[in-house]
Steps between C-alpha positions, in 0.01 A plus 500: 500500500865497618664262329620330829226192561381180443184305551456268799399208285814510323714531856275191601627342170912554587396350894286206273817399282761559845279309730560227228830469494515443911466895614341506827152779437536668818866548527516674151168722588759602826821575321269742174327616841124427410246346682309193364163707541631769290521259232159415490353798324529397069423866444810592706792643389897504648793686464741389214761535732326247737465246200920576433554340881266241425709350189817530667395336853300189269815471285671476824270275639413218264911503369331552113680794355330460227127540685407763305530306159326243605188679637298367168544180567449507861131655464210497334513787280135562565536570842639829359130657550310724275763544208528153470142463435502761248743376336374070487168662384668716200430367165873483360839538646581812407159663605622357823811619521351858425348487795808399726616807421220656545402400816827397663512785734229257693734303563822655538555872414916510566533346129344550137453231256490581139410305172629565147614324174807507338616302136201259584576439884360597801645688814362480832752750720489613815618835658580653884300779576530506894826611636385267825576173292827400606498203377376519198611143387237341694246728394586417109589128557142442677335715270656340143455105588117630682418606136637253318327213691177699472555557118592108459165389710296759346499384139540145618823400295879595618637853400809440324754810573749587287691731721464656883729771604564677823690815525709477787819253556452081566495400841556147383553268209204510252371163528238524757341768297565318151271211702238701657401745161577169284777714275843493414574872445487640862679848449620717820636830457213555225408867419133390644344209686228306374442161296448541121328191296358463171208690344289241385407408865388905564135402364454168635141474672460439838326164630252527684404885483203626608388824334218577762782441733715699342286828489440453848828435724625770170294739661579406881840537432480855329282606865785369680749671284301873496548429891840490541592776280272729670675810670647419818663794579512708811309752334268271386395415860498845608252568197239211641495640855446879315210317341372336795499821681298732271180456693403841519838629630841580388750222587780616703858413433443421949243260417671309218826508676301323783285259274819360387734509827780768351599835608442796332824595402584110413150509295645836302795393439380161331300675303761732415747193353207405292489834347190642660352704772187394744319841316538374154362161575178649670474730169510235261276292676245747571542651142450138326191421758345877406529433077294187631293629732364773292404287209178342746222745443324423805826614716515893594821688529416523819479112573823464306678747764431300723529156314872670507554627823467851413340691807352784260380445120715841429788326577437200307439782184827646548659167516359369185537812306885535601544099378271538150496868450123471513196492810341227556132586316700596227671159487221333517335707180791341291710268708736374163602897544754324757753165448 
């Protein structure tokens, strides 16, 4: 995961709260320079840099500059998709907001929320981690009053706050965002963003909650969250066409090169600025598939050769015994003999 994207239910939301305010759907999808189809997918994903256009051309738009702030009370904070239901099914507040930061990345992976207490109050903050967000106002604005209307509906009572912060200058006077989070002390210039309130509220059940619920869109969202931190890595698609092509013959660095429309010396050197050669990647694979391999009784070395592309069994010996130190039967006599 790169740090760099957000989730096409939450672009859907920004269009949502902009087509509100008098935006015109198509015209905005034309200047960020999407199609409405690609907008259809909920499992999709966009560029954070796509989402930066987005809030500039709707503030642009609609005349609100301050669109972003008032995002949670332009939606319904359900529409948000699976962390939202999480979260409404959690049995207390601050089991819920453990799992906003655990599974924001769903969501949005250019920021990270965090939760702690401090002399009896709570901080929710909020940090960049994408260099692509170059606005990160929007991003923080949206993302504070979001939680805070979600917080307020989830326990069924208002939220009162007794301070939010930003850490970057005003853009305005304070009194639209002294409204909107229902607090006074509206700092800018902080040394963090993020609202702080009381801690008696940090334990307050939810209404409503569902534990059956709970363990299931809990479980949902930890699938969808394995899936976008999975490896996506040039090498990483080199190693699945190595693995698709051991079918009784050694993959060539041609036929990969060819599988995924690159030229050889383009292939080698991508491989090279992730710190590893073609060679090495068939080794590991074939040495990790062997350890497996040889652990199935009914499998012969000979059947495992070829399971590995290996045109003679001899050469699958000397392979294994320069990666372990040992031959393959005697693996297999005591296979803890290697990590």
């Amino acid at each position: 995961m790169k740090n760099n994207s957000l989730s096409v239910a939450s672009f859907n939301l920004i269009l949502y709260a902009a087509q509100q305010k008098g935006a015109d759907f198509n015209t905005l999808c034309e200047k960020v320079g999407l199609s409405p189809e690609m907008l259809q997918d909920p499992d999709a994903r966009l560029p954070i840099k796509k989402v930066q256009i987005l809030w500039k051309e709707a503030v642009e738009m609609t005349g609100d500059k301050h669109l972003a702030l008032h995002l949670g009370e332009s939606i319904n904070t359900i529409a948000v998709g699976i962390l939202a239901y999480v979260m409404m099914h959690c049995p207390t507040l601050d089991k819920a907001l453990e799992k906003l930061c655990q599974y924001q990345d769903i969501v949005c992976d250019g920021s990270k929320t965090s939760v702690f207490i401090q002399d009896d109050l709570v901080h929710v903050t909020l940090s960049q981690l994408s260099d692509e967000m170059l606005y990160p106002h929007y991003a923080f604005e949206s993302e504070l009053s979001i939680y805070h209307a979600a917080m307020k509906g989830m326990i069924g009572k208002d939220l009162p706050l007794k301070s939010v912060h930003f850490n970057y200058p005003t853009y305005s006077d304070s009194s639209e965002y002294q409204r909107v989070f229902q607090t006074q002390e509206v700092i800018f210039e902080s040394n963090f963003t993020g609202m702080v309130f009381e801690k008696k509220y940090f334990h307050l059940p939810i209404i409503n909650a569902n534990s059956s619920l709970f363990h299931l869109f809990d479980k949902h969202a930890q699938c969808i969250l394995d899936g976008l931190k999975q490896d996506n890595s040039f090498k990483e698609k080199v190693k699945k066409e190595i693995l698709d092509g051991l079918k009784g013959e050694e993959p060539s660095l041609f036929n990969v090169s060819r599988s995924l429309g690159i030229g050889l010396r383009s292939l080698q050197m991508k491989l090279k600025e992730e710190g590893v050669t073609f060679q090495q990647l068939l080794d590991d694979i074939r040495k990790n598939l062997a350890l497996q391999h040889l652990q199935e009784s009914h499998l012969s070395t000979t059947d495992i050769a070829y399971l590995l592309g290996y045109s003679e069994p001899s050469v699958f010996s000397r392979s294994f015994k320069k990666w372990t130190g040992h031959t393959p039967n005697v693996y297999r006599k005591n296979p803890k003999m290697v990590a």
